[in-house]
C-alpha positions in Angstrom: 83.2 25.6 2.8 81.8 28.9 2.8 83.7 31.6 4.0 80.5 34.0 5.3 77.6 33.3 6.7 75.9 35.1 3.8 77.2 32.5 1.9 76.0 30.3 3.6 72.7 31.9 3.6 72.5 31.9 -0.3 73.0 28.4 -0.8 70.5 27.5 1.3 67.9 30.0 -0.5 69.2 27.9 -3.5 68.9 24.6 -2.3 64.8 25.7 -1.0 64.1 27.1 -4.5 61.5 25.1 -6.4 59.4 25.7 -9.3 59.6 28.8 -11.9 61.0 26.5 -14.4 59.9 28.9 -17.2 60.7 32.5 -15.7 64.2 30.8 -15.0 64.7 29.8 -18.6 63.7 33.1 -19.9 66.3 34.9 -17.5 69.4 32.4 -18.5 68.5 33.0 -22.3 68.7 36.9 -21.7 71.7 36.3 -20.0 73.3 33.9 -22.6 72.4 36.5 -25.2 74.5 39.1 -24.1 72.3 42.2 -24.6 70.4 45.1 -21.8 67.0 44.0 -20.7 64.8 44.5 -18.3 62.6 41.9 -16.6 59.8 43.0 -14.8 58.6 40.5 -12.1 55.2 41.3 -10.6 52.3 39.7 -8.4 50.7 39.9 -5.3 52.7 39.7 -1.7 54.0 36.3 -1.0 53.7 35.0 -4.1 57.6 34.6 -4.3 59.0 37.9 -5.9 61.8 37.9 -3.8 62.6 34.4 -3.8 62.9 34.4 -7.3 65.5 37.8 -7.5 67.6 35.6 -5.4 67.5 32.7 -7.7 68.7 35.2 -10.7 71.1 36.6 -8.9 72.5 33.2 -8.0 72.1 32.1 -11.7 73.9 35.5 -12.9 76.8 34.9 -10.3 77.4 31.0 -11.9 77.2 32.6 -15.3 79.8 35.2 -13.6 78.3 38.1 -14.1 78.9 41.1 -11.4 75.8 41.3 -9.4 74.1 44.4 -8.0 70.8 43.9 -5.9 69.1 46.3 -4.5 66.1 47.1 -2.0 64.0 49.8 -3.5 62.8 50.9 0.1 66.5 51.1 1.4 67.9 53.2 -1.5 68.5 56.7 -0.4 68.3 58.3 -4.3 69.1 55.9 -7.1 71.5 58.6 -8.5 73.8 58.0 -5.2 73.5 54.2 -5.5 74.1 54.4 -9.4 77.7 56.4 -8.6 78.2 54.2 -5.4 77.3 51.0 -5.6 76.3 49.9 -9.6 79.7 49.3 -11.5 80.1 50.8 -14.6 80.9 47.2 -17.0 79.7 45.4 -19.4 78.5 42.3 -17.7 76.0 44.0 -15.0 73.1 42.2 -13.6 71.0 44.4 -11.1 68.5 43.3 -9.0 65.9 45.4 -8.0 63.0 44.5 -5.2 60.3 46.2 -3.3 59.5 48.4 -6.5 55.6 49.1 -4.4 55.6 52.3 -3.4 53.2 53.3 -6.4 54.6 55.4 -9.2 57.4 57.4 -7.4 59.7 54.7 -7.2 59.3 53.1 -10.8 59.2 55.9 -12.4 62.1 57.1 -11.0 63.8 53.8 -11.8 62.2 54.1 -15.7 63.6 58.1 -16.1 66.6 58.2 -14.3 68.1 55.0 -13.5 67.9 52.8 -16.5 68.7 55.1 -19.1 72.3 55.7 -17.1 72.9 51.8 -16.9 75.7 50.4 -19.4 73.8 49.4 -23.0 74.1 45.5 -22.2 73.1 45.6 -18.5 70.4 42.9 -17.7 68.0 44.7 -14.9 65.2 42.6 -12.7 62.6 44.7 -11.1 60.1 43.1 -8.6 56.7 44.9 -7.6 53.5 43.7 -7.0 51.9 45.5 -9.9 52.2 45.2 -13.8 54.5 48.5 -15.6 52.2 51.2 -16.1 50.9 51.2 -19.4 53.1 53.8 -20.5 56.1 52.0 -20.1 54.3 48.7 -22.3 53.4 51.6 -25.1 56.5 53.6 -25.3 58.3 51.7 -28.6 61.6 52.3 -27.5 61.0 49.7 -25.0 59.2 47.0 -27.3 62.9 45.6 -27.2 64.0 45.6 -23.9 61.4 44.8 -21.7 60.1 41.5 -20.6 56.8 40.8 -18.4 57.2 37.5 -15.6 54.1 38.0 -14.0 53.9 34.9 -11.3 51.1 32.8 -9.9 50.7 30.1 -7.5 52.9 27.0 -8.2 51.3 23.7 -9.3 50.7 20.8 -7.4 54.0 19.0 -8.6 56.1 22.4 -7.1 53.8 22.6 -4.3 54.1 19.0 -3.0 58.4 19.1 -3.6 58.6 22.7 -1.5 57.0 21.0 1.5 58.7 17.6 0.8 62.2 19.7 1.3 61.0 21.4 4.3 60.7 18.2 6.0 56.6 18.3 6.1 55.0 14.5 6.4 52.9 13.4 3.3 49.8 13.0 5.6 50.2 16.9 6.4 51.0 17.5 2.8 47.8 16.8 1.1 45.7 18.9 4.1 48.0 21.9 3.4 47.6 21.3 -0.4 44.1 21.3 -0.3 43.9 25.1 0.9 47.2 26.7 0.4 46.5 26.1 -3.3 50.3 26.6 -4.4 50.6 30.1 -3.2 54.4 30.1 -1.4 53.9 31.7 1.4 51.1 29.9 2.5 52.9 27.0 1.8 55.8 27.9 3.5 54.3 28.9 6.8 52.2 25.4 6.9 55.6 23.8 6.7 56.6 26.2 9.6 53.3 25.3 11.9 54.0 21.6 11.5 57.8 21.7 12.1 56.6 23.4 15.7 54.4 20.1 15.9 51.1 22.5 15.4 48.5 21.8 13.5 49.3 22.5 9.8 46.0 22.1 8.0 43.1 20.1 8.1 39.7 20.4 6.2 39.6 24.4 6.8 43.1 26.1 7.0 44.9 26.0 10.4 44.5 29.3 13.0 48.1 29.5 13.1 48.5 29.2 9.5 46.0 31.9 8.8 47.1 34.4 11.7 50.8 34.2 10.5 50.0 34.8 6.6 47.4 37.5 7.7 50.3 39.5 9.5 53.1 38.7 6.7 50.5 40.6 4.6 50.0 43.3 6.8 53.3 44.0 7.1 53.5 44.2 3.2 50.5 46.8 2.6 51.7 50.0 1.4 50.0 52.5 3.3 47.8 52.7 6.2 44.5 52.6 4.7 45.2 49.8 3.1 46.0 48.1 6.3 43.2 49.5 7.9 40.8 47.7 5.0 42.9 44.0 5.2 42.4 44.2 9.0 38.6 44.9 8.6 38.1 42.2 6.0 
């Protein structure tokens, strides 16, 4: 039995986790191999960003890796997390999230932090947007960096994430039909219908829509853009 409730909390995540058969493959074959990399996760807000830097750092622990992860938003200066918290070993895995706030953050990431890391750390960076080009044309990165950019799950994913939440088959093929694999759409139809709401039906469910609206909003990066989501 787990000794903390964090524990607790991880193996849960685990046991929730569905899909990303490919991105998960990719991330054990970098960590099999040994050598630094960087994988840069990126797509839009509750697309499962998060969930997935979870899952690797999970995977890494198994592998027994030491396992560093990070919020970007809660890091006072990188250099005072590098000397603080990120060990200086060989067998580093640091996991990076929240990587949104436009260049300031990745590029401080890219110049200052990276370079510093040990020469076979493995590094998972999640943001919403792709690198900047500069960091795709710069050769000394050819090697080192990998692209996951992630979509919607498929109907096979889709169907066995609200199948583990406990949401009845009837339910299932309403929410299917509008959620169209994206997570957290998926996740909050499982929500509604565990509160004996109405999940879904031929147009998506109020609740459904009102909650994914304001797990977006929450997400936008500055006010403007909150300002445009809320008039759209």
């Amino acid at each position: 039995m787990s000794d903390r409730l964090g524990d607790r909390l991880a193996t849960a995540r685990e046991e929730g986790f569905v899909g990303r058969r490919g991105e998960t493959t990719a991330f054990r074959e970098l960590l099999a191999a040994g050598r630094g990399a960087v994988v840069y996760v990126h797509g839009p807000g509750g697309i499962g960003k998060t969930t997935l830097l979870h899952h690797f750092a999970q995977t890494a622990r198994r592998a027994g890796r030491t396992v560093v992860h990070l919020e970007a938003s809660g890091v006072r200066s990188f250099e005072e997390e590098l000397a603080e918290r990120i060990p200086d070993r060989p067998d580093l895995v640091l996991l990076i999230d929240g990587l949104d706030d436009a260049r300031a953050a990745r590029e401080t990431v890219h110049r200052e932090l990276l370079p510093r890391l040990p020469a076979d750390a493995l590094v998972a960076l999640a943001c919403r947007t792709a690198p900047p080009l500069s960091w795709r044309l710069d050769p000394a990165w050819q090697g080192l960096l990998r692209l996951l950019p992630l979509g919607p799950l498929d109907e096979a994913d889709s169907r066995e994430l609200l199948t583990r939440r406990g949401v009845p088959p009837a339910v299932q093929e309403q929410g299917l039909a509008f959620t169209r694999g994206h997570p957290l759409a998926l996740a909050l139809v499982a929500v509604v219908a565990a509160l004996g709401g109405e999940a879904a039906g031929p147009e998506p469910s109020p609740q459904v829509v009102r909650a994914l609206l304001a797990s977006l909003l929450e997400a936008v990066p500055t006010p403007l853009h909150r300002t445009a989501l809320e008039a759209s």
